[in-house]
N, C-alpha and C positions, 0 to 999 in steps of 0.2 A: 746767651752764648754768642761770642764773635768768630765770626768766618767769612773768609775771602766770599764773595760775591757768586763765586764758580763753586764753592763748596759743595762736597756732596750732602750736606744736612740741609743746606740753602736751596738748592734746585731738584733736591729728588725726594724720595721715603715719604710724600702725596702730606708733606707739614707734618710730619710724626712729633715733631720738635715741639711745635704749636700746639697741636692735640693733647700731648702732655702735658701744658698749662705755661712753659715757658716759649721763649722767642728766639728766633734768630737774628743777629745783627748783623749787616753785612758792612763789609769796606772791600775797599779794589783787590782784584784777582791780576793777578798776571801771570798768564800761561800755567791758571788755576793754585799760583803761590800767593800767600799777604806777604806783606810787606812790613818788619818790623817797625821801621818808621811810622807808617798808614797805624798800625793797632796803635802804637804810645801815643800820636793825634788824637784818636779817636777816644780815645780812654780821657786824656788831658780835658780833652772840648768837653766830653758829656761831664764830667766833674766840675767845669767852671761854669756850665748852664746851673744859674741858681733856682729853676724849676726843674732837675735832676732828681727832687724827691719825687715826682710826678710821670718819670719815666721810669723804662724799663732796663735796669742796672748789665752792665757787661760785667756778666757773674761766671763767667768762663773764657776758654780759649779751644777754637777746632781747628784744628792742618790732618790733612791725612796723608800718608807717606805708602805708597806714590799718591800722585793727586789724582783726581778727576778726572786731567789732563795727561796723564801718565809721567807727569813730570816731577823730579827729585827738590826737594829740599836738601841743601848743604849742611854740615854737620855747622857751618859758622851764621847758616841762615838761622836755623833750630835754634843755635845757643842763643843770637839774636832776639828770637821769639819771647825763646822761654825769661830771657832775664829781663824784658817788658816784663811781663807775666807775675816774675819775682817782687819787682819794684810795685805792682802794683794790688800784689796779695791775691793774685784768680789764677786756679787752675790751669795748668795748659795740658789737654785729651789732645791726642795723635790716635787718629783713626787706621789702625793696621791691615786693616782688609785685603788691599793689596801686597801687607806687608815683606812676603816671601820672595816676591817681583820685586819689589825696592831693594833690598838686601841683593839680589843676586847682580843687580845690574853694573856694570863695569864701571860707573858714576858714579855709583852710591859709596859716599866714606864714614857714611852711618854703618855703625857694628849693633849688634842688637843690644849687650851690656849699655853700648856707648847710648844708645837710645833712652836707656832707663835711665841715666843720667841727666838728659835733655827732654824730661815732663815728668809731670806729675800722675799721669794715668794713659794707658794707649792700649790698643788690644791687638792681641796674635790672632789673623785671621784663619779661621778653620775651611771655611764653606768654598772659599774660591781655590780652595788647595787641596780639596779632595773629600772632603768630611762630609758625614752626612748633615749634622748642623753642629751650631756652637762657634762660639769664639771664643779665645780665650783674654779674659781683662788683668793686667797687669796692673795693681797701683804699686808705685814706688816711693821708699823710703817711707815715711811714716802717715802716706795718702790715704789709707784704706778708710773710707767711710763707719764709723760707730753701727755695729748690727745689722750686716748687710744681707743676712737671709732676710728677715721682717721687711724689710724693704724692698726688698724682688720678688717674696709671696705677694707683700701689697699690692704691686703694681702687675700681678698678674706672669709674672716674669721665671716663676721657679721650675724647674723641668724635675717631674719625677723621676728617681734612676737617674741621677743627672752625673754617676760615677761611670757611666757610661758616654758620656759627652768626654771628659777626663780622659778613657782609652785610646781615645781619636789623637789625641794631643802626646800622653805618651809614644805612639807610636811615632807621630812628625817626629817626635824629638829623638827618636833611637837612631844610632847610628847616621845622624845628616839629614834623615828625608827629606826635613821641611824645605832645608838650603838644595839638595838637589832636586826637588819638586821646583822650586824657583828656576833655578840653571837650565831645567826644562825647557817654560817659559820662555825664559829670554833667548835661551839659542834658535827657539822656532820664529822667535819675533826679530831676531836681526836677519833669519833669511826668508821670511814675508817679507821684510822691507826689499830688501835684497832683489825678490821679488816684483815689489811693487816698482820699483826705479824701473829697472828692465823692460817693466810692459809698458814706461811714460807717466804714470802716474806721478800728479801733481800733488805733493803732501801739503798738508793743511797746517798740520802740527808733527814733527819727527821725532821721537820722543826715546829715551834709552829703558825704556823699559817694555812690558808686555803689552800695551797700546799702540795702536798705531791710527794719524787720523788723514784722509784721503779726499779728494776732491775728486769727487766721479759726476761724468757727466748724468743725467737723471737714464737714461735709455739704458746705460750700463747696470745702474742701481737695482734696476730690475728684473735684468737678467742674471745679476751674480745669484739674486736673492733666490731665485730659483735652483742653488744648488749650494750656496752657503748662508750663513748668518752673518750678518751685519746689521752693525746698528745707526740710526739715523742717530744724525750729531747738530747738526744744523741748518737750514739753506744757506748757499753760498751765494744764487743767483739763480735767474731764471730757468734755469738748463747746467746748472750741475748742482750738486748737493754735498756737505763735509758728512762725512762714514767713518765709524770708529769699526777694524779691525781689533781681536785680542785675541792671544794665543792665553795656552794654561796649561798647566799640568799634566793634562791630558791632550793636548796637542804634538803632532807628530809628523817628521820628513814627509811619511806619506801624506798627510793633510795638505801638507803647503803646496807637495805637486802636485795634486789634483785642483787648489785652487788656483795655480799657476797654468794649470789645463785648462778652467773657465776661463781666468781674466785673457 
């Protein structure tokens, strides 16, 4: 599987990728995007290396929308991808986890139909939108894999009462939730940021969607932590550190002023 280098299957889930028996291949991230250029490279070079029987084939394609980085893919970056993708006969998986945050954000010109058009497989995230688990997987047009219960019992993967995972999802989908669960989100995340400018903060990454990332001095880091969550993102430098803020769902005006009381 290829993915940008920032990918969430490349830096997190402790190699689940690996574990599974396959691998991940990475190429350049930028501000957690590939680059459709970078993947047709990379595809080109490993097919002209004539010891390519002896490696490990880019037998897929990962982008997740939003990214890692909280940041959008263009509906003309996507088409980009995917028709690499096309020409060169591999799947392309859109990781939807975020998906409800991508969709809501004022930048996003991804429609969710329009998405099923631009890959071969992506899933409706459940867990970060409210659910107690499950996601839902989408393959489109005639992607769906041959016998795909025998295949997810195999791998240990089949949830008993799993028409109960199903409920979760009808319900996103009555009347808007999922899309106003998103709208949630982003209205708490553009006045965190809103926030954040106001107290000085230095952002790292400024993102249109439910991410936010921060340059706090270390002294700070530790005091917020004592009354919110935040998560470690990177060192910056000796004496400050990058912090990923995220609003959800369940975040709310009162949350932000209260963490507008700490900061």
């Amino acid at each position: 599987m290829v993915a940008a280098e920032t990918g969430h299957v490349a830096c997190h889930e402790a190699g689940a990728i690996e574990f599974g028996g396959h691998k991940v291949l990475t190429i350049p991230g930028y501000e957690g995007k590939m680059h459709a250029e970078d993947l047709e490279n990379y595809i080109q070079v490993f097919y002209e290396n004539e010891s390519c029987e002896h490696m490990v084939f880019p037998g897929a394609v990962y982008v997740s929308l939003s990214t890692e980085y909280g940041t959008l893919y263009s509906k003309a970056e996507l088409a980009e991808i995917y028709a690499v993708c096309q020409k060169r006969e591999i799947p392309l998986f859109v990781d939807g986890a975020r998906l409800a945050y991508a969709l809501a954000a004022d930048e996003c010109d991804i429609t969710l139909p329009e998405l099923a058009q631009l890959c071969d497989v992506f899933y409706i995230g459940g867990t970060k939108c409210g659910a107690l688990c499950g996601e839902a997987v989408v393959f489109c047009g005639m992607h769906a894999p041959a016998h795909p219960i025998p295949r997810i019992k195999q791998h240990g993967a089949l949830l008993a009462k799993g028409r109960l995972t199903g409920v979760q999802f009808e319900a996103l989908f009555t009347d808007g939730l999922y899309f106003e669960i998103g709208r949630q989100a982003i209205q708490t995340a553009q006045a965190l940021r809103r926030v954040l400018h106001e107290r000085g903060y230095q952002f790292f990454l400024e993102t249109p969607t439910n991410q936010q990332f921060v340059i706090l001095p270390n002294e700070d880091m530790a005091r917020i932590r004592e009354h919110a969550a935040i998560e470690y993102w990177e060192k910056y430098d000796d004496t400050h550190t990058v912090v990923r803020f995220c609003t959800s769902w369940a975040t709310t005006q009162e949350d932000i002023d209260a963490l507008a009381a700490v900061l």
